[in-house]
N, C-alpha and C positions, 0 to 999 in steps of 0.2 A: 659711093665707094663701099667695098666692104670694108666690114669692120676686122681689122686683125684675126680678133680670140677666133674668130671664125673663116679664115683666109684657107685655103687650100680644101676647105671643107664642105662637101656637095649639099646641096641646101636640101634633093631629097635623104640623105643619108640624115640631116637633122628630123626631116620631118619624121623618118622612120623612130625613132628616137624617142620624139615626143610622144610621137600617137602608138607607139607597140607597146602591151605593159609587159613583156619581155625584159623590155631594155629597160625600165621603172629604176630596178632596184641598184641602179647602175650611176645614178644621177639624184634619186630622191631616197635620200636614206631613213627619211623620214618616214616614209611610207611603212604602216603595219599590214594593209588590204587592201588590193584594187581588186576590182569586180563588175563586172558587166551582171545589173538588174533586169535590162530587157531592151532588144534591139526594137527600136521603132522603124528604121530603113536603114540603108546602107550609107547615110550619113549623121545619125542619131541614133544616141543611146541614153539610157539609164547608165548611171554607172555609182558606184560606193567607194567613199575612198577614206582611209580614218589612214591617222598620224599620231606620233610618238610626241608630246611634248618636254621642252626643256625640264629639268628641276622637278619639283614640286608639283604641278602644274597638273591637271587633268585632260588626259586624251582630248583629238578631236575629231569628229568623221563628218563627212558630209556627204546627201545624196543630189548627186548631178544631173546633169541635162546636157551633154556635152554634143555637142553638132561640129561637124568636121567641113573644111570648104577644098577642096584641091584643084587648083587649074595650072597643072605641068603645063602645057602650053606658053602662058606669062609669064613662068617661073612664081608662081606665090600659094603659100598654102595659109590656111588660120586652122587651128581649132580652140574653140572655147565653151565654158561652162558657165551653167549659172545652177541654184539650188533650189529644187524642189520638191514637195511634200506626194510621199508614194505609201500607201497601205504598206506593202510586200516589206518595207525595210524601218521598223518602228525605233524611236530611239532607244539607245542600250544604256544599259545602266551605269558602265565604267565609263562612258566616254559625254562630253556635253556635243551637242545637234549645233557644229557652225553654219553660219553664212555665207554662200559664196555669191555677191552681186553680179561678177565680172569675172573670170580670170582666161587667164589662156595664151594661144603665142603666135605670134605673124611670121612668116619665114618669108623671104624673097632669094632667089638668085642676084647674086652680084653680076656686074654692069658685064663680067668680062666668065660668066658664068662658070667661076670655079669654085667661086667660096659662097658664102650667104649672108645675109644682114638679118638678126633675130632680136622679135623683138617680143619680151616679158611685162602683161601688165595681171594685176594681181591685187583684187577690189574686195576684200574679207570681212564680215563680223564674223570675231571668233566668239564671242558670247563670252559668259561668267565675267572675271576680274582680274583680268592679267597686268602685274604689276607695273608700270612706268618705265622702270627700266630693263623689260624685256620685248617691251612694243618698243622704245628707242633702238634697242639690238636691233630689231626685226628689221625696221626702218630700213639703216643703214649699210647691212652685211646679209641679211637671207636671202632678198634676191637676187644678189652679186655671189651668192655660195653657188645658188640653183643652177644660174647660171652660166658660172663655170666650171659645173660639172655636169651639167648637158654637153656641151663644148670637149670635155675631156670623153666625156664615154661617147662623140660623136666622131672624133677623131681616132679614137680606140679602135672603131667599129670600120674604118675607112683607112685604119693604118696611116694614119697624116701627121708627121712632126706635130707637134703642139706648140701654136706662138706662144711669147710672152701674152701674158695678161695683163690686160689695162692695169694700170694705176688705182682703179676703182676698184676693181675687185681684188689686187692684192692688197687691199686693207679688210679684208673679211674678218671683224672678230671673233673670240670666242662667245660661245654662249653663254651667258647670266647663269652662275650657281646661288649666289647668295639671295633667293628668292624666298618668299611667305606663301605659305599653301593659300592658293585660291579658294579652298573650300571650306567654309567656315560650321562644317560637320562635322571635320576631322580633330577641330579644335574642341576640348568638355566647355561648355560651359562653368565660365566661373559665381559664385553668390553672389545676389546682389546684396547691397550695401545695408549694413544694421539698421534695422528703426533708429530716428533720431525725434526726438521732440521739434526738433525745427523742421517746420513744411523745405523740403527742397524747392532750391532753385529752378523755375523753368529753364530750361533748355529750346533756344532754337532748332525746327525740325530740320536732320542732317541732308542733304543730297543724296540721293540713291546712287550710286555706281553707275554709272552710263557704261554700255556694251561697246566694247574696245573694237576699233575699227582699223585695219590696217590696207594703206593703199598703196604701191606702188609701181612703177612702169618704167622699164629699162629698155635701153637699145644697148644690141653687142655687133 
C-alpha cells in the first residue's frame, strides 16, 4: 500500500525531486554545494556534495559515485552513491573528507499508481569525533526530517494537499547545541604538570576515538 506522507503524490514527481539539484535546496537544507565532477554516461556521475554541520562541529563533503536506475515501465526508480577517491577534487581545508558506504532512495509507484512508497537508506562514516549525543540525534530525527521534506517540496512541486505525517516523523527533534568542539586545534594546549620528585603513576594506554558511523533505512 502506499504510505500516506506520500498518497496523492506521483512517484516520478518524487524521483524528479530526488535526482534534480534544482529541487536540493528545497528538502536538504543542509546542503552548502552540489556539483557534478564528471559525467561518466547517462546513468553515472562524479558528483561533490559538502554540508553545513550542527554546532560546533566541522563541515562535511564528500565525493560520490552516484549511478541512477529508472524503469517507468514497473514503476520504480533507485539512485544511490557510494565515495570515491578523484585527483580533480582534493580535500579542503575547512571541511573533514566523509564516508559515504551506501546512501540513496528507492521510489515505487503505489499498487493503485497515484501515490508512491519511498524508501531512505543512509550508511555514513562521518570521520573525526562527533559527540554521542549528536549521533543519538541523528539516529532518531535526520532521517525522518529528510524525509519529510522531500515529501513537502514533492507535493509543493505537484500542488497535492499534504497528509498528516506519521507519528514517526512528527517527533523530529531539535538539533543538539550544547556540543564540545570536535577539533582539538581549536582548543591551546594547556602545561603540563610541575616536576614532582615522585615518578608518576603509569597510566593505561587510552582508546583512540573510533570513526562515528551513522546508519539508517526508512520506508515512507
Amino acid at each position: 500500500d502506499c504510505s500516506p506522507s506520500f498518497e496523492g503524490i506521483p512517484a516520478e514527481v518524487v524521483w524528479s525531486v530526488v535526482t534534480m539539484p534544482e529541487h536540493f535546496p528545497k528538502w536538504d537544507e543542509h546542503c552548502i554545494e552540489y556539483r557534478t565532477v564528471q559525467k561518466i554516461d547517462a546513468q553515472t556521475e562524479i558528483t561533490y556534495y559538502s554540508v553545513k554541520m550542527p554546532a560546533v562541529l566541522t563541515n562535511r563533503d564528500w565525493v560520490l559515485r552516484r549511478s541512477t536506475v529508472a524503469d517507468a515501465s514497473s514503476g520504480q526508480w533507485c539512485v544511490f552513491s557510494r565515495s570515491v577517491n578523484v585527483t580533480e577534487v582534493p580535500p579542503k581545508k575547512d571541511f573533514i573528507r566523509a564516508e559515504a558506504i551506501q546512501t540513496g532512495f528507492y521510489i515505487r509507484k503505489s499498487p493503485d499508481g497515484t501515490g508512491a512508497n519511498v524508501y531512505y537508506f543512509a550508511h555514513n562514516n562521518f570521520k573525526g569525533k562527533i559527540p554521542t549525543k549528536l549521533v543519538n540525534w541523528a539516529t532518531k530525527s535526520l532521517a525522518a526530517s529528510i524525509v519529510a521534506k522531500l515529501r513537502n517540496a514533492a507535493a509543493s512541486l505537484c500542488k497535492v494537499p499534504v497528509a498528516p505525517l506519521s507519528p514517526f516523523t512528527e517527533s523530529v527533534d531539535p538539533v543538539p547545541t550544547d556540543l564540545d568542539d570536535e577539533s582539538p586545534a581549536s582548543s591551546p594546549r594547556s602545561p603540563g604538570p610541575a616536576p614532582s620528585a615522585t615518578p608518576p603513576k603509569k597510566e593505561e594506554p587510552k582508546k583512540r576515538d573510533e570513526p562515528v558511523m551513522f546508519t539508517r533505512r526508512m520506508l515512507m
